[in-house]
C-alpha positions as a Markdown table, in Angstrom:
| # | Residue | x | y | z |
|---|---|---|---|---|
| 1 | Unk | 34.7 | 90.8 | 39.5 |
| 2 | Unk | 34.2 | 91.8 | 43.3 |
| 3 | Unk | 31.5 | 94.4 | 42.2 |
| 4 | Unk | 30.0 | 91.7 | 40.5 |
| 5 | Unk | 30.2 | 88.9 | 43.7 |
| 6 | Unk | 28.9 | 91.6 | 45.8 |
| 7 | Unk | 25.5 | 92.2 | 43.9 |
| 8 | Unk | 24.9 | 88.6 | 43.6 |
| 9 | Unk | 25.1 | 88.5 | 47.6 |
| 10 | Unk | 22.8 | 91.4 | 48.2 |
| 11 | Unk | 20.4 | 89.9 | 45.5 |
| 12 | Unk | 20.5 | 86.8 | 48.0 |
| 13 | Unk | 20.0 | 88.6 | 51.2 |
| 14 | Unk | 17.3 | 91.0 | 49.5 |
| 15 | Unk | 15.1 | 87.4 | 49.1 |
| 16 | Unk | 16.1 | 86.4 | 52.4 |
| 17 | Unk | 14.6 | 89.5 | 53.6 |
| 18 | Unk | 11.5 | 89.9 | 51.4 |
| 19 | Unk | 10.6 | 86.1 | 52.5 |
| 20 | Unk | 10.1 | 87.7 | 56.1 |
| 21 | Unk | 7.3 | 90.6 | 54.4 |
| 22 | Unk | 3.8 | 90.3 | 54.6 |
| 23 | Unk | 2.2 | 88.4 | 51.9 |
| 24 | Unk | 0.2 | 91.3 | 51.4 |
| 25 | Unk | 3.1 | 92.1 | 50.2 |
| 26 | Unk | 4.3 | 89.8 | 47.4 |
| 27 | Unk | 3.5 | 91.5 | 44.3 |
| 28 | Unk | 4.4 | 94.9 | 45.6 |
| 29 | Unk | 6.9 | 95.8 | 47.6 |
| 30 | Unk | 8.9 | 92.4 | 48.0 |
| 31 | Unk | 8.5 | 91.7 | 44.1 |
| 32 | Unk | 10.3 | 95.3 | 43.6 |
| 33 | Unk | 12.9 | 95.1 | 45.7 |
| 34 | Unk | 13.4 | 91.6 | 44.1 |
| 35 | Unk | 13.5 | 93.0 | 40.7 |
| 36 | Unk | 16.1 | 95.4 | 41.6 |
| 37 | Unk | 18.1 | 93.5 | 43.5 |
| 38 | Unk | 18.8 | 91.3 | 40.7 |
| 39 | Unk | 19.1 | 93.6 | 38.3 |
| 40 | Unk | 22.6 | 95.0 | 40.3 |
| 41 | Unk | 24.8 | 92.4 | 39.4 |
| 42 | Unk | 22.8 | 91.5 | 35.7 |
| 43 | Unk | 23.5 | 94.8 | 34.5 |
| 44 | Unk | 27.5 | 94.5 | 35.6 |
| 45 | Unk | 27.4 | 91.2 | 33.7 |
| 46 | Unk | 26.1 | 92.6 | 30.8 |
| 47 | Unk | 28.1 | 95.4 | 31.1 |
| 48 | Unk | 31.6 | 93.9 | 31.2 |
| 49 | Unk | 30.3 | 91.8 | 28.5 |
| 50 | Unk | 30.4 | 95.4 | 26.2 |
| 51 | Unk | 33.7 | 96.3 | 24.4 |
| 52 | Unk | 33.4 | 99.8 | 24.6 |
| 53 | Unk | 34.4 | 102.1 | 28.2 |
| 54 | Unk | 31.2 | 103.6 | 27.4 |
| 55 | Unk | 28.8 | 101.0 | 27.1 |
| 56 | Unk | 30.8 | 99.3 | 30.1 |
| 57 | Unk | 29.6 | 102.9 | 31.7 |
| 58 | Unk | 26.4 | 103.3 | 30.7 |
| 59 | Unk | 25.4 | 99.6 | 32.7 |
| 60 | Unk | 27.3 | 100.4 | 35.8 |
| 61 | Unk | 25.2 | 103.4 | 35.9 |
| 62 | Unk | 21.7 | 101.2 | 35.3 |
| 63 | Unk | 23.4 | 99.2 | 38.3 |
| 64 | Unk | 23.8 | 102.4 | 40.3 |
| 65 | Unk | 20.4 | 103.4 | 39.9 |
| 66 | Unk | 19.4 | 100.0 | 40.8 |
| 67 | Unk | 21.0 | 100.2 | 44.5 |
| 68 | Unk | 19.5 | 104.0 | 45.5 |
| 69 | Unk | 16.4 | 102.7 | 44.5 |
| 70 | Unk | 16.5 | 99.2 | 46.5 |
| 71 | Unk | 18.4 | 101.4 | 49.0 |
| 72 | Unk | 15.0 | 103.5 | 49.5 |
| 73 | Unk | 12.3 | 100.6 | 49.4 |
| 74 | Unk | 14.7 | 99.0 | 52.3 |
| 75 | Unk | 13.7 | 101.8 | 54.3 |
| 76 | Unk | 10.2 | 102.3 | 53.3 |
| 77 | Unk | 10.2 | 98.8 | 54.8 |
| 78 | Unk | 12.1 | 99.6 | 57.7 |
| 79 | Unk | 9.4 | 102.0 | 58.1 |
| 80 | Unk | 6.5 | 100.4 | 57.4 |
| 81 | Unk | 7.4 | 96.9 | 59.3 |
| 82 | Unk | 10.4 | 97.5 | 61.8 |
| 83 | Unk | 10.9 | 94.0 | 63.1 |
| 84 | Unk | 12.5 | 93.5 | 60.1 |
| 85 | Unk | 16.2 | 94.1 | 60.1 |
| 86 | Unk | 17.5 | 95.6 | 57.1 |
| 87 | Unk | 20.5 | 97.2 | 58.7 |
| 88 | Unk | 22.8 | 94.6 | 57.5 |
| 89 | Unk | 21.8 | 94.4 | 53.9 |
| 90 | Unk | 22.0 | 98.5 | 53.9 |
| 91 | Unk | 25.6 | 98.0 | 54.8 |
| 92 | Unk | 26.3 | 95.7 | 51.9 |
| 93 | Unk | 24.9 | 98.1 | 49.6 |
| 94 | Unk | 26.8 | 101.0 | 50.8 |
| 95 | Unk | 30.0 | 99.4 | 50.2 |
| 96 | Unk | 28.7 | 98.2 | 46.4 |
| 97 | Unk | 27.6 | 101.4 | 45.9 |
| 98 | Unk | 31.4 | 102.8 | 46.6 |
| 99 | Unk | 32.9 | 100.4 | 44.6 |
| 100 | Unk | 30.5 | 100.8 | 41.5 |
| 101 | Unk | 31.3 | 104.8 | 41.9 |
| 102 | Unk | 35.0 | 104.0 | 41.8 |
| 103 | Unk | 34.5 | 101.7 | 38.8 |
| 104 | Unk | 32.5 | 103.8 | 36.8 |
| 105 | Unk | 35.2 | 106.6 | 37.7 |
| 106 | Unk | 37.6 | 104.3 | 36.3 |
| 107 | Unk | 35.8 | 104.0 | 33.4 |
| 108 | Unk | 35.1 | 107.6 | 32.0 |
């Protein structure tokens, strides 16, 4: 699945870009935006592993809520440490987030 391919490569690029953090920051900010980074395309795995629409639904959703909130910590680090560019990675989320809207839409 494209949606699918396109969280695991923002899951890559989010630890390519909390490598560059502070250490200070390792079990805070970075470990967040880890955890939700990987938890994009993990919940459209487990998802399309469901037989139901519904259940297929309900994880796209938990992978929604996933990007808006890696979406915000990537600028609350913007923020907080602007030599890091995060512009790129914001990009690729805006297009996964448009595609898991038109999937989900597909699906209820």
């Amino acid at each position: 699945m494209k949606i699918w391919q396109k969280g695991m490569e923002i899951a890559e690029e989010t630890y390519k870009v909390t490598r560059q953090l502070p250490r200070a920051e390792l079990y805070a900010l970075a470990s967040q935006m880890n955890r939700c980074s990987v938890s994009i395309p993990s919940n459209i795995a487990e998802g399309a592993s469901r037989r139901s629409e519904k259940d297929q639904a309900r994880f796209i959703q938990f992978s929604m809520g996933s990007s808006f909130e890696l979406e915000t910590q990537l600028i609350l680090s913007s923020r907080l440490y602007p030599e890091i560019s995060v512009e790129g990675l914001l990009a690729l989320l805006e297009e996964e987030q448009k595609m898991l809207a038109g999937y989900y839409s597909k699906l209820g």
